[in-house]
C-alpha positions as CSV (number, residue, x, y, z in Angstrom):
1,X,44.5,-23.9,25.2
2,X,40.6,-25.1,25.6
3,X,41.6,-28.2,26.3
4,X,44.2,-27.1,29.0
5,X,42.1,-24.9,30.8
6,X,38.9,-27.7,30.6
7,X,41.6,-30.1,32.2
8,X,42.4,-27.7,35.0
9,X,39.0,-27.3,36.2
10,X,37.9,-30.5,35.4
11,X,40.2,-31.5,38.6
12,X,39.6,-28.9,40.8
13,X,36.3,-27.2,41.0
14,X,33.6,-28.2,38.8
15,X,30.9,-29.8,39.9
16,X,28.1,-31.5,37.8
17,X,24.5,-32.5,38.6
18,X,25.0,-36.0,36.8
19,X,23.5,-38.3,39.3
20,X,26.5,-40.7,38.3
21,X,29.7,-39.3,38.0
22,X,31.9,-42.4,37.7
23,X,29.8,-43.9,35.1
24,X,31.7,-45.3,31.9
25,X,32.9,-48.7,30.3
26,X,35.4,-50.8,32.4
27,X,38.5,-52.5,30.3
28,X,38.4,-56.4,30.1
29,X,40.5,-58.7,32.1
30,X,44.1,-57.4,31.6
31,X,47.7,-58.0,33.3
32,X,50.1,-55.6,34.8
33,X,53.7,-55.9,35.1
34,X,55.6,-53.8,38.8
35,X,57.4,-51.1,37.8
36,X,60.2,-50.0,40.2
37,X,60.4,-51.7,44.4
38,X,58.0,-54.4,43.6
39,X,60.4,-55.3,40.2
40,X,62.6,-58.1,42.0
41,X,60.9,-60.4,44.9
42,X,61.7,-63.3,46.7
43,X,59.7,-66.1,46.9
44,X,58.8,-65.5,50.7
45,X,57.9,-62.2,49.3
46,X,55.6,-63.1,46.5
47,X,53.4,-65.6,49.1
48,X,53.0,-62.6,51.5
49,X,51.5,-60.3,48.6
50,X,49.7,-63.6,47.6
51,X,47.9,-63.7,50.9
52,X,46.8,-60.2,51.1
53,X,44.2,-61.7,48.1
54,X,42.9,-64.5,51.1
55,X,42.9,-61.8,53.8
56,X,40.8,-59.3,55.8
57,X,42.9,-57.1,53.7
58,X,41.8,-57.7,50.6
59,X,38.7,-55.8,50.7
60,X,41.0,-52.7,51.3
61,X,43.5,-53.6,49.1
62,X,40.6,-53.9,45.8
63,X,39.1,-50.3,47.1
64,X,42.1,-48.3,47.5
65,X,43.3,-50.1,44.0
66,X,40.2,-49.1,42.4
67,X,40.4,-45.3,44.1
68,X,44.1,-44.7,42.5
69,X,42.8,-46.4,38.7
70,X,39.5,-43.6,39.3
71,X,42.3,-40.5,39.8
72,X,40.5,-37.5,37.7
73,X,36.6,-38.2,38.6
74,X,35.1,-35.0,39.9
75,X,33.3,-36.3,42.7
76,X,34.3,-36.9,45.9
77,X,32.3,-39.0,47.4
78,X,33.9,-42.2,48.4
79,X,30.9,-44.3,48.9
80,X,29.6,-43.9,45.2
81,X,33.1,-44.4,43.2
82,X,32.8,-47.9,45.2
83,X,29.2,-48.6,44.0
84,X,29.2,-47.4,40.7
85,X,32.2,-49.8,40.1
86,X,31.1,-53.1,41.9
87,X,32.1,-55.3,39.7
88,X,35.6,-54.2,39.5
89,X,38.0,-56.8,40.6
90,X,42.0,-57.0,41.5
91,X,44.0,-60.5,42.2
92,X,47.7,-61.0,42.7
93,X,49.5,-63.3,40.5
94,X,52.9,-64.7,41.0
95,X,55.1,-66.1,37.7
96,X,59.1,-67.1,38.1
97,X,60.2,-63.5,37.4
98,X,57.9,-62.2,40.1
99,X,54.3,-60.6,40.6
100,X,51.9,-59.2,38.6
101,X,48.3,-58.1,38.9
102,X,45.0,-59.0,37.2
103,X,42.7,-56.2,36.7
104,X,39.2,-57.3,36.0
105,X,36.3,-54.2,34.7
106,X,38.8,-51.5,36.0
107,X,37.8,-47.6,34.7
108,X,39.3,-46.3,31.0
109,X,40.4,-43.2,32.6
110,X,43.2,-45.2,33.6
111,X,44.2,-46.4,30.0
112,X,45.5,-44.6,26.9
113,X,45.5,-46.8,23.7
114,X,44.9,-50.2,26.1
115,X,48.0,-48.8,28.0
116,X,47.6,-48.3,31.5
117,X,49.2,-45.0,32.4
118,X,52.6,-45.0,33.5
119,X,51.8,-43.2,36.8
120,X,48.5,-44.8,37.7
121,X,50.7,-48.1,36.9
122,X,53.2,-46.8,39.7
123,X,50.7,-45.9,42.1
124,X,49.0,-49.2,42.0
125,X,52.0,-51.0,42.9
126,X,52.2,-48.6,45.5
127,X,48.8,-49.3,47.1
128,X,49.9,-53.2,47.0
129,X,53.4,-52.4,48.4
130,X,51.8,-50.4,51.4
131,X,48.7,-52.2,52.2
132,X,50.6,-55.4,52.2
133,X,53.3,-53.6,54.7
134,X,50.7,-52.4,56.8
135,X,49.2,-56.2,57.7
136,X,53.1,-57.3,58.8
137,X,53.0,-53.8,60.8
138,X,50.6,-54.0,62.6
139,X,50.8,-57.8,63.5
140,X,54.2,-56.9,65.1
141,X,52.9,-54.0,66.7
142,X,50.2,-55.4,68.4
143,X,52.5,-58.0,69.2
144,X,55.3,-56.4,70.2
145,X,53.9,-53.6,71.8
146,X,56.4,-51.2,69.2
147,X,56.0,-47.6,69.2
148,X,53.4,-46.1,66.4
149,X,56.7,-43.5,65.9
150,X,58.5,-46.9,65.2
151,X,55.4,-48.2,63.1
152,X,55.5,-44.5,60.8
153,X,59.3,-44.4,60.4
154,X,59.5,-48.3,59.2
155,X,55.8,-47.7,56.5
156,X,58.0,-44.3,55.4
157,X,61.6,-46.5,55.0
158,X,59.8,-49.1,53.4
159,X,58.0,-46.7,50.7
160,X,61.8,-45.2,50.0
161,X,60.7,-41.7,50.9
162,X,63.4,-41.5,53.5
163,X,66.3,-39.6,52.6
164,X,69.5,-39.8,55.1
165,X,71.8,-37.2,53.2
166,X,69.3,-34.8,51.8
167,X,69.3,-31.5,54.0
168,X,65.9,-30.2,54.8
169,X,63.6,-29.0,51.8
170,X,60.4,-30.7,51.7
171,X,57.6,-28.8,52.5
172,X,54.3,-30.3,53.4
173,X,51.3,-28.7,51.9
174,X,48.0,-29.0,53.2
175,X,44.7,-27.4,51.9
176,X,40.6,-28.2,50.6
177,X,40.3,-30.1,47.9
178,X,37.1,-28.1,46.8
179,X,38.7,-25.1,46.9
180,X,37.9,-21.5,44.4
181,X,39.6,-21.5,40.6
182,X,41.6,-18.5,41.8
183,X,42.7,-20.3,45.3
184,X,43.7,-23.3,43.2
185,X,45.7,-20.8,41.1
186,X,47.4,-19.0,44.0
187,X,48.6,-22.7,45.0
188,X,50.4,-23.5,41.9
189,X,51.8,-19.9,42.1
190,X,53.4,-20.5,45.5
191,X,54.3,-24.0,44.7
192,X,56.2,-22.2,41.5
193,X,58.6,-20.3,44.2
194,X,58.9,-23.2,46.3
195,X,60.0,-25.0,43.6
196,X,62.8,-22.1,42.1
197,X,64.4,-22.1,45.4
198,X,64.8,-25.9,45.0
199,X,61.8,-27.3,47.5
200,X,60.2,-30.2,47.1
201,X,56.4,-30.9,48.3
202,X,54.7,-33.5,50.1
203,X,50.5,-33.1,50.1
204,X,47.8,-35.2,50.7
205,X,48.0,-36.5,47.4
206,X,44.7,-35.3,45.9
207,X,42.8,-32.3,44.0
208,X,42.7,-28.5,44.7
209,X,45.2,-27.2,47.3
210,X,47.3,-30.6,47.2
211,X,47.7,-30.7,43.4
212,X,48.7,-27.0,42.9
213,X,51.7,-26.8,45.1
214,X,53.1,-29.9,43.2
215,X,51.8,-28.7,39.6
216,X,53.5,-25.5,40.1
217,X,56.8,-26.8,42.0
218,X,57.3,-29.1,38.9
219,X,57.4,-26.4,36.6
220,X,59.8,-24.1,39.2
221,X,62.0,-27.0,39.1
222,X,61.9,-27.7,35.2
223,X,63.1,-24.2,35.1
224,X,66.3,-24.8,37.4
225,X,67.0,-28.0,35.9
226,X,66.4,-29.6,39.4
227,X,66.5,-33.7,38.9
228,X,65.1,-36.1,41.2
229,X,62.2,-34.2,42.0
230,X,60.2,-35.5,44.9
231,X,56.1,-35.2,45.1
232,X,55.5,-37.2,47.8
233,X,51.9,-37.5,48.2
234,X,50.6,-39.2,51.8
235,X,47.1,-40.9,52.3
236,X,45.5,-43.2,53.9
237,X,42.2,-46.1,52.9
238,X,39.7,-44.0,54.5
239,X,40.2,-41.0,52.1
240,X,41.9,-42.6,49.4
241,X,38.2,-43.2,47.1
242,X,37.7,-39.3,47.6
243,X,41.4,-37.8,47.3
244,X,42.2,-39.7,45.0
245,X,46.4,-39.6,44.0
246,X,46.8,-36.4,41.3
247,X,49.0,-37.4,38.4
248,X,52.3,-35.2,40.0
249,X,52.8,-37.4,42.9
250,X,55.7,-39.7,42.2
251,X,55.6,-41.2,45.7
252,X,52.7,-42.4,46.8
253,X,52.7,-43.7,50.4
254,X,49.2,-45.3,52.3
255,X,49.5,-44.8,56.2
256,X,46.7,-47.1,58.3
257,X,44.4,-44.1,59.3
258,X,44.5,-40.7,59.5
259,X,46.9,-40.0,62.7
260,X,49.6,-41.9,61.2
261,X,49.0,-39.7,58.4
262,X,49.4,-37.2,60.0
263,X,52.6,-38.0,62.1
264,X,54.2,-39.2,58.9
265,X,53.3,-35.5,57.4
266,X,55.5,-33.9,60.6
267,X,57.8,-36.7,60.8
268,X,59.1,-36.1,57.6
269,X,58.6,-32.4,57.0
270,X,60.7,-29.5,57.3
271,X,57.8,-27.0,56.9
272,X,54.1,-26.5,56.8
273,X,51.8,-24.0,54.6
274,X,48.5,-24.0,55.2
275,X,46.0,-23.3,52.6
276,X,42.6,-22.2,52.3
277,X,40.0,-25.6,52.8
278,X,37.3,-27.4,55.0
279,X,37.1,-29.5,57.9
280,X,40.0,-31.8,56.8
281,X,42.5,-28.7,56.8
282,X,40.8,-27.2,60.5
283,X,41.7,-31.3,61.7
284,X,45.1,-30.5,60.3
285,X,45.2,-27.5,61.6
286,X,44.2,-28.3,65.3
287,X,47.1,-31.8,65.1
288,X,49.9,-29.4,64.1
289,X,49.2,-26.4,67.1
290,X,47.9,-29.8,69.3
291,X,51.7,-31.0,68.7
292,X,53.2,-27.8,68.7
293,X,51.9,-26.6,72.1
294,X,53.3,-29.8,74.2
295,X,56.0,-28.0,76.4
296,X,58.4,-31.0,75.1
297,X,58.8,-29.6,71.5
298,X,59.2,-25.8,72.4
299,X,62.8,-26.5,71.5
300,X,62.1,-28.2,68.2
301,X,61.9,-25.5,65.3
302,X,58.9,-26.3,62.6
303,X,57.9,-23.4,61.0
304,X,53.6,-23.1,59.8
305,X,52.9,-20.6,57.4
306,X,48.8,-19.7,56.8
307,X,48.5,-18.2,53.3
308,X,45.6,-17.7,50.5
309,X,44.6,-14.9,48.1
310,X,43.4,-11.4,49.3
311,X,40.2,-13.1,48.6
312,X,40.2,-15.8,50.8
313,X,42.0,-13.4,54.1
314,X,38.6,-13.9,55.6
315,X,39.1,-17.7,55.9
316,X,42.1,-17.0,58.0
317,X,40.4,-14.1,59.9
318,X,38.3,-16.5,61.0
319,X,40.6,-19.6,61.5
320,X,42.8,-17.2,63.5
321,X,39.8,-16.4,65.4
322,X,38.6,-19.6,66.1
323,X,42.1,-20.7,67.4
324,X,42.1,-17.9,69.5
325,X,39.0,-18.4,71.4
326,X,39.2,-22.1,71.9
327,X,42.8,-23.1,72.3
328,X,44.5,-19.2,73.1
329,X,47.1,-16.6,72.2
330,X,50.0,-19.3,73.1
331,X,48.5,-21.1,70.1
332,X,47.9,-18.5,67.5
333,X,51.7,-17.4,68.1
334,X,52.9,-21.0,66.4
335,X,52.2,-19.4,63.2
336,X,52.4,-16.6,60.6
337,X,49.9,-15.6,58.0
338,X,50.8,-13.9,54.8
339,X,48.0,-12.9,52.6
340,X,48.5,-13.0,48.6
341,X,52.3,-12.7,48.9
342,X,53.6,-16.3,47.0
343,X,57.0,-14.7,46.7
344,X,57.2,-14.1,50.7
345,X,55.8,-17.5,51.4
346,X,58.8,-19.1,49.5
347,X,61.6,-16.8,50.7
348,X,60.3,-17.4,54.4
349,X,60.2,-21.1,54.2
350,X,63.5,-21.2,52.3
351,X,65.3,-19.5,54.8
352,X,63.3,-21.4,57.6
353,X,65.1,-24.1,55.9
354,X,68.7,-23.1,57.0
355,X,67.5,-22.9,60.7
356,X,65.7,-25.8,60.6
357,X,69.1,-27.5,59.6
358,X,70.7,-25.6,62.7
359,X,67.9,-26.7,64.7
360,X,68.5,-30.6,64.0
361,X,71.9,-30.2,64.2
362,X,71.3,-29.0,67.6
363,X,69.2,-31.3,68.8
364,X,71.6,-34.2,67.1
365,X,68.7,-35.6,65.1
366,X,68.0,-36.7,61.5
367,X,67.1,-34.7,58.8
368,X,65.0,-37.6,57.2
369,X,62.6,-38.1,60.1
370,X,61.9,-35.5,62.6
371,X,62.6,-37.9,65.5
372,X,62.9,-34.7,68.3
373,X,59.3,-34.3,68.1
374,X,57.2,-35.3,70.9
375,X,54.1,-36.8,70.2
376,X,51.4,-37.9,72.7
377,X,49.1,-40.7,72.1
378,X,46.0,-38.8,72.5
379,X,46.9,-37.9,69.1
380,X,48.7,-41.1,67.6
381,X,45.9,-43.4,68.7
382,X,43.1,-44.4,65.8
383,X,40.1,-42.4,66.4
384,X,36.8,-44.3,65.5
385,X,34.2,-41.8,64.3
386,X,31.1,-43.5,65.0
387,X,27.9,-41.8,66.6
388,X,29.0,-43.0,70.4
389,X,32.6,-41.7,70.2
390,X,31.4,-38.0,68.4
391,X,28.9,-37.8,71.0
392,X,31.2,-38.3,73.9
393,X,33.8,-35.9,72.6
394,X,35.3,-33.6,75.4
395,X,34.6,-30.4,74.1
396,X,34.7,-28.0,77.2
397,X,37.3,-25.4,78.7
398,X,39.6,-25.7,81.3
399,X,41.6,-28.1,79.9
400,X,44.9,-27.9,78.8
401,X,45.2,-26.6,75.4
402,X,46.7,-29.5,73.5
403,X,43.7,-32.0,75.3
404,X,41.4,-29.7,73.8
405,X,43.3,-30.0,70.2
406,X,43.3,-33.2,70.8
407,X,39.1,-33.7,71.0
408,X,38.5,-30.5,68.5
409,X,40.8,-32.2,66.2
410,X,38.8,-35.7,66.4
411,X,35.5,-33.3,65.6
412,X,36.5,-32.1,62.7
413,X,37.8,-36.1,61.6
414,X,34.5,-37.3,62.2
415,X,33.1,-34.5,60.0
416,X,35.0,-35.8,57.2
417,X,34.7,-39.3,57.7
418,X,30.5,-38.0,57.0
419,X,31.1,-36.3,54.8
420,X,33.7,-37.8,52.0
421,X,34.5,-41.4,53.3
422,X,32.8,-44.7,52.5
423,X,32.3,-45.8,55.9
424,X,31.2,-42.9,57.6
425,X,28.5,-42.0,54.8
426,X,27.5,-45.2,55.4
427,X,26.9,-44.6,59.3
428,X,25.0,-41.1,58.7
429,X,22.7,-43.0,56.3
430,X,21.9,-45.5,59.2
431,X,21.8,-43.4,62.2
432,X,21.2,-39.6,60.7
433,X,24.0,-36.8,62.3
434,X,26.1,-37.0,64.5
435,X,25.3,-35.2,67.6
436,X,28.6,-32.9,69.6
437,X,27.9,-31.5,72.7
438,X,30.9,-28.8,74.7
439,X,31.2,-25.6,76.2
440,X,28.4,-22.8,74.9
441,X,31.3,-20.4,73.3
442,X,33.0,-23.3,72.0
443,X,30.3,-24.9,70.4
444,X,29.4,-21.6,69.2
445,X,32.3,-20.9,67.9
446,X,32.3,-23.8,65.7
447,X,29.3,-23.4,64.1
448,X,30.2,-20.1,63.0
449,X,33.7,-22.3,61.6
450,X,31.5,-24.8,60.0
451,X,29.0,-22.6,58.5
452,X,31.3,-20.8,57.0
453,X,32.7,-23.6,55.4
454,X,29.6,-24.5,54.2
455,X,28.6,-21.1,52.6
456,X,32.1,-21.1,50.8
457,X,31.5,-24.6,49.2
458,X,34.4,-25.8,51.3
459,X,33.0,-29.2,52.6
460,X,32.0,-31.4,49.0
461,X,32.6,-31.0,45.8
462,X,28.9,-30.7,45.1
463,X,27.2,-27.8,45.4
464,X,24.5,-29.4,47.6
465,X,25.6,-29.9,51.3
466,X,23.6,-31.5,54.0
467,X,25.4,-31.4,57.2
468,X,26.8,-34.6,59.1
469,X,26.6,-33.2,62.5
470,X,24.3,-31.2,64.9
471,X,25.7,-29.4,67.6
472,X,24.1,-29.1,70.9
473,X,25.5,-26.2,73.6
């Protein structure tokens, strides 16, 4: 029981003043066999993977391979897993009977008995499977001027996590990963009655709020015998070296960049509960009611359900708040908040279920991929966080509501790219905050949001926090 409960908090909340968190002995050269899509290839197919080792992609493909063998560090900071393991390597290698990889200095977490763990094995294949489908992807749609719906629906198909005769019961879960013991625990509690009504989850993939839905789903669903249980966990290279995959997920799926994320989250949804977390979850937050509030989708039915322990109600007092003085009543009326209720949370989404089967019915669209949604490119469009684009964020009312989403959303994904990702640690290192400018109210209602997110311990694992961003009224 020691153990068990040292495991537990070893992947949520704990936080340690080591100065080097990811510091341990890397296995010698070793070779991996594909377990599962990547088992029978062409030879057409082996070259492609091939390439990815000679490309641009490479890079990518060796970071978010070393971020899936690191799952279990308690850090999340992206920049250091990739330092404190530079001399990690990945290569392709192709044989008769198809590909393999060669792993060169990768982490021991990822090993039991010189045996690479069966689900960090499938996740791996995973990462080569998507990033290597992302390069063809975008090549045609930059080519072929295809639709970034198109581009989602085709990643999703190709990473098997479409399916055409299942009626709707996957519900996405979003929430902090640093995130309270006893938030983490009301997670896997309402994951537990998701998953005895038969529900399956689909998270971000990583620690805290996205691993307790699934942990306690798989156990709801042990209980009714349910087989073929999905854990589809969604993420993208940016986050990947700080969110890295939890051991439930049995789908892993890599979009380009956090709005295809995104639209493959509500694409292939039937529901969304909100849990308690940081900036990431407000930029969730802020796509869904940005979506939500185009006057094309007032027909389409996706239920949003806010929930946490009494504990955390303030959280949502003041999320509810904040929506409410930026974006509007019209807004805050897109969802329902149920405080410490797991049992309510599950018997509303279930029977949101049925009507959400009515509702596609309807509308004569799939079950699989929620094609009826409207989705405009202010919020499909890759958003580059650097100091220029922050800075010249429209942050200012009298706009419509779903602009201003649009820009408040962006915000918050810079303020995650400094704080957690590789890249945008990087920038603040170089050129100190960044700086956003809007509307006095709304500027001061975000720094109310923020701070409180920085009180709670909601933005980094550590307990020390120095802020990415200034805001000037």
């Amino acid at each position: 029981m020691a153990f068990f409960m040292f495991d537990e908090r070893s992947t949520m909340t704990v936080r340690s003043n080591s100065t080097n968190l990811y510091e341990e002995q890397g296995m010698a050269d070793i070779i991996i066999n594909p377990k599962g899509p990547l088992d029978l290839l062409s030879k057409s197919e082996i070259e492609s993977l091939q390439a990815c080792s000679d490309s641009k992609y490479r890079q990518l493909f060796r970071d978010c391979a070393l971020a899936v063998l690191s799952t279990g560090a308690n850090s999340d900071d992206g920049h250091e897993l990739l330092a404190a393991h530079a001399d990690f390597d990945i290569e392709v290698l192709s044989s008769p009977r198809g590909v393999k990889l060669k792993l060169s200095n990768a982490p021991e977490n990822a090993f039991v008995d010189g045996e690479m763990i069966a689900g960090i094995r499938s996740h791996l294949f995973a990462v080569l499977r998507d990033i290597v489908f992302i390069q063809n992807q975008v090549v045609l749609w930059e080519e072929q001027d295809e639709s970034i719906t198109d581009m989602v629906f085709k990643t999703l198909r190709n990473a098997h996590a479409l399916q055409p005769r299942k009626q709707p019961n996957l519900i996405v879960c979003w929430g902090g990963h640093s995130i309270s013991e006893y938030e983490y625990d009301y997670t896997k509690e309402v994951g537990y009655r998701l998953g005895l009504r038969g529900l399956d989850i689909c998270t971000g993939c990583g620690i805290g709020a996205m691993k307790g839905p699934m942990k306690g789903a798989a156990i709801g669903h042990a209980k009714q015998r349910v087989k073929n249980s999905r854990f589809i966990g969604i993420t993208e290279p940016g986050i990947i070296a700080s969110e890295a995959p939890n051991a439930v997920v049995n789908q892993l799926i890599i979009m380009p960049d956090i709005e295809k994320r995104l639209e493959a989250f509500v694409r292939l949804g039937h529901g969304i509960i909100v849990f308690p977390g940081g900036a990431g979850t407000a930029e969730e937050i802020l796509y869904i009611l940005g979506v939500l509030l185009n006057d094309k989708n007032k027909d389409v039915r996706l239920p949003l359900i806010f929930t946490g322990p009494e504990k955390s109600k303030q959280y949502f007092e003041d999320m509810d708040r904040f929506i409410g003085k930026t974006l509007g009543a019209e807004a805050q009326a897109l969802y329902e908040i149920i405080i410490d209720d797991p049992i309510k949370v599950a018997q509303r989404m279930n029977k949101a279920m049925g009507k959400v089967y009515k509702n596609r019915r309807k509308l004569d669209d799939a079950f699989f991929y929620n094609w009826s949604l409207e989705i405009d490119t202010n919020f499909q469009y890759e958003f580059d966080p650097s100091h220029e684009n922050m800075a010249s964020l429209d942050l200012n009312k009298g706009r419509p509501a779903a602009e201003l989403a649009a820009d408040l959303r962006r915000a918050f994904s810079g303020i995650v790219a400094g704080n957690v990702k590789p890249q945008g640690i990087k920038a603040i290192q170089e050129h100190g905050p960044f700086k956003l400018t809007g509307d006095p109210e709304i500027m001061a209602e975000l720094d109310v949001m923020l701070e409180s997110f920085v009180k709670q311990n909601r933005m980094k694992l550590s307990d020390e926090y120095t802020p990415c961003y200034v805001l000037e009224k």
